[in-house]
C-alpha positions in Angstrom: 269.7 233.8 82.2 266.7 235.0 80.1 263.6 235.2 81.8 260.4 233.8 79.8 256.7 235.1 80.8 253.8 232.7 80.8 250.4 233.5 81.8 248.6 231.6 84.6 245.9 230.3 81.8 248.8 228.8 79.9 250.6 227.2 83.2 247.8 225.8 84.5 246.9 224.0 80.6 250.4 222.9 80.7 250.2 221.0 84.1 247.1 220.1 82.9 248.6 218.1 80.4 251.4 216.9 81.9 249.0 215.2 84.3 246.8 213.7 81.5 249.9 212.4 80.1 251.0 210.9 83.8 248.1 208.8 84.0 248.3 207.4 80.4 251.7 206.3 81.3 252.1 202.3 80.7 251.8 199.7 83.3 249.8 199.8 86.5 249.7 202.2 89.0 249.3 201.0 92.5 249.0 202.8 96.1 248.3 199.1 97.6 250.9 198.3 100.6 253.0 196.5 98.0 254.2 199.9 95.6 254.1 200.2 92.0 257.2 197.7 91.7 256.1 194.5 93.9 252.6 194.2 92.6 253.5 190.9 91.3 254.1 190.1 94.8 250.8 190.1 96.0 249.6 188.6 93.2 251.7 185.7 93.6 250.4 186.1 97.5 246.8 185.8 96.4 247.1 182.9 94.1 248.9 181.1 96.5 245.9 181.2 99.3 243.4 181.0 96.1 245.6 177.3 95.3 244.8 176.3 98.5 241.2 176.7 98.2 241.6 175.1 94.5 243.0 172.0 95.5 245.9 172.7 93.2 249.3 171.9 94.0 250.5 172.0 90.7 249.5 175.8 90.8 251.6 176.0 94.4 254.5 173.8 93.2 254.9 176.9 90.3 254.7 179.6 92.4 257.3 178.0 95.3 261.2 178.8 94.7 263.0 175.4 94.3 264.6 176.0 97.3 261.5 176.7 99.3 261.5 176.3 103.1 258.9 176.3 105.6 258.9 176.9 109.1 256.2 176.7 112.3 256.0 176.2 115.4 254.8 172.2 114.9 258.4 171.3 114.5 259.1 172.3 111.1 262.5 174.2 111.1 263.3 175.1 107.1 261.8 172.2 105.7 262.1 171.5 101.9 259.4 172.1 99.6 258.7 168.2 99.2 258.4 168.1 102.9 255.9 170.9 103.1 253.9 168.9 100.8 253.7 165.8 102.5 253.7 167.0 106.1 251.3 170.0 105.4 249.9 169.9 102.1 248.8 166.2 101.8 247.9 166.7 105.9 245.5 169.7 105.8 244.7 169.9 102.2 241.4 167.9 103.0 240.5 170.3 105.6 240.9 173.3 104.3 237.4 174.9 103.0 238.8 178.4 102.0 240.6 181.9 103.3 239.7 185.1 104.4 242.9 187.4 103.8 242.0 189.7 106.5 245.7 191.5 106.3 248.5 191.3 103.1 251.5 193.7 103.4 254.4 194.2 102.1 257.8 196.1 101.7 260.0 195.0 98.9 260.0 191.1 99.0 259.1 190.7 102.3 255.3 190.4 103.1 253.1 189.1 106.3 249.8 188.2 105.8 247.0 187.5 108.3 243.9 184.9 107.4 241.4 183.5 108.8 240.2 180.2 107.4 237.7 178.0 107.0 238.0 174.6 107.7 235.3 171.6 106.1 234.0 170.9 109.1 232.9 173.9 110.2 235.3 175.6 112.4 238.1 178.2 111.3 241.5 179.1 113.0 243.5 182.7 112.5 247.5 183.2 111.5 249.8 185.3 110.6 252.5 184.4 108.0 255.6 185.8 107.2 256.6 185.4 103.2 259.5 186.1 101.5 259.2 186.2 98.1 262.5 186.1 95.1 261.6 187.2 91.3 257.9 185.9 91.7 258.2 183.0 93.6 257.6 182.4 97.0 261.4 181.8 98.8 260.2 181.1 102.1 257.2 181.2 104.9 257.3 181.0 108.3 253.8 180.6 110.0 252.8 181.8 113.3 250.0 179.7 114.9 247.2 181.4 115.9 244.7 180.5 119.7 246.2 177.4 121.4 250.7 176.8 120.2 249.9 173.7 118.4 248.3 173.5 114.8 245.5 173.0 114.2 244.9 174.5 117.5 241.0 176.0 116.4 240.1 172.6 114.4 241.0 170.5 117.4 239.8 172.6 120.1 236.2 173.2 118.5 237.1 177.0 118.6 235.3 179.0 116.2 
């Protein structure tokens, strides 16, 4: 094995370089909770909350799997994506002022985010979801109920 000398000067110009060319590397970097890889995730996680606050359900509808379930503790065990929209959507989509997403995390396609939002008439509730998300779409929430077990335990109760 032959043995090659470099000088320190030309080492450290050589890392140098290989470090300029690191960050000129295509795509995004990321040190968010999500990695390089899922950034879409949270993206799609943010413009979900963001349709909300639009009034947009053809924005939601587009970023919900086809076989979209949602689950909370009001009774709603897996239920269909046309369900969600007339039991919750079309329920709570006139109430609904905006969201504070105080917590998004992820690992892989799995992410749980905690909000606290705003409601129209002047009161706000906190929750923690649970999403699962498949090739940029949403497969599945399951929402936990924040305060009092039944939604929407801070609107009702006058809780703020």
């Amino acid at each position: 094995m032959a043995s090659i000398a470099v000088s320190r000067r030309n080492l450290l110009a050589t890392g140098a370089c290989a470090l300029v060319g690191a960050v000129n590397l295509p795509g995004r970097a990321s040190a968010g909770p999500f990695g390089g890889r899922n950034v879409t995730n949270e993206e799609v996680i943010r413009k979900w909350y963001a349709g909300w606050e639009k009034k947009d359900w053809e924005l939601l509808d587009r970023l919900l799997a086809d076989d979209f379930t949602f689950t909370s503790p009001n009774g709603d065990d897996h239920i269909s994506k046309s369900t969600f929209k007339t039991r919750c959507w079309e329920s709570q989509i006139d109430f609904i002022q905006r969201f504070d997403l105080e917590l998004v995390m992820g690992r892989g396609d799995d992410a749980l985010v905690k909000y606290l939002c705003h409601t129209k008439n002047d009161k706000s509730f906190r929750n923690v979801e649970y999403l699962r998300l498949r090739k940029g779409k949403l497969e599945s929430i399951e929402c936990y109920f924040g305060a009092q077990s039944s939604f929407p335990s801070a609107v009702s109760s006058g809780q703020k």
